[in-house]
N, C-alpha and C positions, 0 to 999 in steps of 0.2 A: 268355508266349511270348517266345521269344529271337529277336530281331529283329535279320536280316541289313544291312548295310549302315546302322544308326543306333548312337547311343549311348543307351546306357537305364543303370539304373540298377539291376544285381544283387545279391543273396545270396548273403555268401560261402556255401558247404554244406560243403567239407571241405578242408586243408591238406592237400597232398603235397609230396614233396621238388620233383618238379618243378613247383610252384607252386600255383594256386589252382581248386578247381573255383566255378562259381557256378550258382545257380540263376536264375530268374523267381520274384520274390517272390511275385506272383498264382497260382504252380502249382507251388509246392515239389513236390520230386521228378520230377517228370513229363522235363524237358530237363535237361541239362547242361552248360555250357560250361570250357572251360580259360582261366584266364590265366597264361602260361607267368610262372617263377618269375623271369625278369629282369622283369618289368613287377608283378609282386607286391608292394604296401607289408610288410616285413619285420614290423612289429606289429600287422598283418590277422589279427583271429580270426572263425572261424567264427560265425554271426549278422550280422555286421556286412555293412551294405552299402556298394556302389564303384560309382563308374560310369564302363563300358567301354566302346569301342566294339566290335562285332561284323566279323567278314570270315574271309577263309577262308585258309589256310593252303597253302604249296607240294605237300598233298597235297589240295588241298581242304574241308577238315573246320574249321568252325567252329573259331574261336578268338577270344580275347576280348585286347585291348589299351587300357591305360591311355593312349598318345599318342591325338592325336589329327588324323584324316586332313583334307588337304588339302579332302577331297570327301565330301559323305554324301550319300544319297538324296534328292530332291527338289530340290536343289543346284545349281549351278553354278559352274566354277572351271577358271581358267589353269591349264594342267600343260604339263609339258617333257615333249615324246618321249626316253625314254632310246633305244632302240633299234625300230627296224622289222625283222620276219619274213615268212616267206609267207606268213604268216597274219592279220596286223596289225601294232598298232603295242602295246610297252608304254610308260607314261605313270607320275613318278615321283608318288605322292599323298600320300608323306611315309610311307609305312609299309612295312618291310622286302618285302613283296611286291608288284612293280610292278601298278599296275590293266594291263589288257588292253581295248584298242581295234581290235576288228574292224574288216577292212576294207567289212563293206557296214553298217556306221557312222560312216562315215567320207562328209564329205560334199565332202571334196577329199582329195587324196594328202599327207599330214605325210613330212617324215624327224628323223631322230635330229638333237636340238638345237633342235628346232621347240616353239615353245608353242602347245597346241591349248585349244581352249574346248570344256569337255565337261561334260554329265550323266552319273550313275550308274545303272544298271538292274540288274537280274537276269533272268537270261537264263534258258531254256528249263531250260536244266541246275541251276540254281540257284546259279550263279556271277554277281558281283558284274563286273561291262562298264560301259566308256565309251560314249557314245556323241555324237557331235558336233552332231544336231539337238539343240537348245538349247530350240526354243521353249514346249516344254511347261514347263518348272522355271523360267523370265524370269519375274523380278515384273513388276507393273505399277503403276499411281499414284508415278511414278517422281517425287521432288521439284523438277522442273524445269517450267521455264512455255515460253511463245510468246516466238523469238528469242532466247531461250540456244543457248549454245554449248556444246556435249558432243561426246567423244568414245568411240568402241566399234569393234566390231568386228565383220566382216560375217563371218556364219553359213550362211547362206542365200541362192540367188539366186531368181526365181521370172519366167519370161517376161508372165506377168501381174501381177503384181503390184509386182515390182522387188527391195530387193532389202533383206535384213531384216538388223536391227544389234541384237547384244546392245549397250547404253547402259552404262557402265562394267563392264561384262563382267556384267551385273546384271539390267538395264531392256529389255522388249521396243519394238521399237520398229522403223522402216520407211522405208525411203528410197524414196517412191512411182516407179514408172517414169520419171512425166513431170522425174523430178525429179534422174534421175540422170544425170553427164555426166563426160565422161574416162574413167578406167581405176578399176572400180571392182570387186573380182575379191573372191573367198571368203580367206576369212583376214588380209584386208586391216585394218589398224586404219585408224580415217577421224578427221575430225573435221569436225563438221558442224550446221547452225541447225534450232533444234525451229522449226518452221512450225504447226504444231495440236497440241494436247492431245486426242487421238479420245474418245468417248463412256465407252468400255472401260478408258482411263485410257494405254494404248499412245502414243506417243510418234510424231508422223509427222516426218521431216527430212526436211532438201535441202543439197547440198552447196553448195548454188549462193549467193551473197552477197547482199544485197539492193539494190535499186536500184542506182544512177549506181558504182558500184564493180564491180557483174556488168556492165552496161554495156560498161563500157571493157573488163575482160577477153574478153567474147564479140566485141567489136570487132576485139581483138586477134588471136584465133583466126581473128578473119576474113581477116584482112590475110596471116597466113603462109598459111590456104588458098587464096586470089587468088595467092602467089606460086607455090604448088605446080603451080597451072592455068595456069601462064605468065600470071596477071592477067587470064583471062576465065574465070569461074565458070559451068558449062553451065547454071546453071536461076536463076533468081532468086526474089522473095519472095509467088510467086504459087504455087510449084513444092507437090507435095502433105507434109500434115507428116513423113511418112514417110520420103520423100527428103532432106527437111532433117533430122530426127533422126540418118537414117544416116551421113550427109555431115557434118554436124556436132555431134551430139550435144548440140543445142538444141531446144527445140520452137519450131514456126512463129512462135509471139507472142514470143519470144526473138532470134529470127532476125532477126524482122521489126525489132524496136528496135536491133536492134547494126546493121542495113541502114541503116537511118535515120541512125545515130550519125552513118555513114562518108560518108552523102549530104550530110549537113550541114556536115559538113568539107568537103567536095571534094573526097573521096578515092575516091570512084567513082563512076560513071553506071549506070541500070539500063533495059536492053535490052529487049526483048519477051523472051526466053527466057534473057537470062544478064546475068550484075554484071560487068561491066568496070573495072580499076584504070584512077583517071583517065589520061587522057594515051594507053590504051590503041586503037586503031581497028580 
């Protein structure tokens, strides 16, 4: 069988001037494919096998090419938006016919010049589509351990669960809710510390630094938010985590330690319902 979207390995069956037909070794005659005669090795005869990859041509119809694409099935891979339509986006994969990225595969809006991270599918019609959920084709047992340092790319956001990172555009992997902070948006590259190796081999991160280092930056946050509030903050470190998340995009046991940093200094006093900068009454 001639399989769309991979590279296999055919029989040439007969030479034309416009280049090569091939067969499926396992079903001579049954299918047939073209390899147009600029992709044709010139001393190719008939018996001999090549191996092409498969995809479809500006009228649709199978056709077989010796390069080979940026992207195959099961895959994953950076591509440059060449242009956006009302229809989607095309995306260049290395082979004379741009792939095509619908827009309700699209898991944020790309424009032309844009590198997006995409899988290959075959769609309803039997056409060869991008599509931007990543996470079914992400390997996993990614070669990195607890407290490495990687970087990728966020694919996926999820109100429960947070918010998912191809690992060298490669590696499934998960920046858990509690764990995300600042501006951390779809298409974003990050770079960020593995915190667990899950059961599944998945990769959990956090953006966030370890100890006396996260410290002082969440201290820091603290300080321009105290100046924003004219230096009395409405709630303090009793307030529910929700509130603290939203307001600062720490969780409570986070809050609570940068609170402390700044108590310890003497840089602020803490009220029954609000943190005051010192000196403030």
């Amino acid at each position: 069988m001639i399989r769309l979207g991979e590279k296999q390995r055919l029989r040439i069956a007969k030479r034309v001037d416009f280049g090569l037909y091939l067969e499926d070794m396992s079903d001579k005659g049954a299918e047939r494919v073209l390899l147009p005669a600029k992709y044709a090795p010139k001393d190719a005869q008939p018996g001999e096998e090549i191996t092409v990859f498969i995809y479809l041509d500006s009228e649709d119809r199978p056709v077989a090419t010796t390069r080979t694409p940026l992207l195959k099935l099961g895959e994953v891979a950076l591509l440059k938006v060449v242009s956006v339509t009302k229809i989607g986006a095309f995306l260049d994969w290395g082979l004379e016919k741009d792939l095509f990225l619908p827009y309700k595969e699209m898991t944020y809006k790309v424009e032309a010049g844009d590198e997006a991270l995409v899988t290959l599918y075959i769609d309803r019609s039997h056409r060869l589509c991008a599509r931007m959920n990543v996470y079914e084709n992400l390997e996993k047992n990614a070669p990195y351990k607890k407290d490495d340092i990687v970087t990728g790319r966020v694919y996926e956001d999820s109100n429960n669960f947070g918010a998912f990172v191809a690992v060298d555009n490669k590696y499934s992997a998960l920046i858990q809710k509690k764990e995300l902070y600042g501006d951390v948006s779809l298409g974003m590259d990050i770079s960020a510390r593995v915190t667990e190796v899950s059961a599944d081999g998945r990769l959990l991160l956090s953006i966030r630094e370890k100890g006396y280092a996260q410290i002082e930056k969440d201290a820091e946050k603290l300080r321009e938010l105290l100046k924003s509030y004219e230096g009395v903050l409405p709630f303090n470190d009793k307030a529910k985590p929700e509130t603290i998340f939203r307001e600062t995009g720490m969780s409570k046991k986070e809050f609570k330690r940068a609170v402390g940093h700044l108590l310890k200094n003497g840089e602020i006093t803490i009220g029954e319902r609000n943190i005051k900068a010192a000196g403030r009454r």
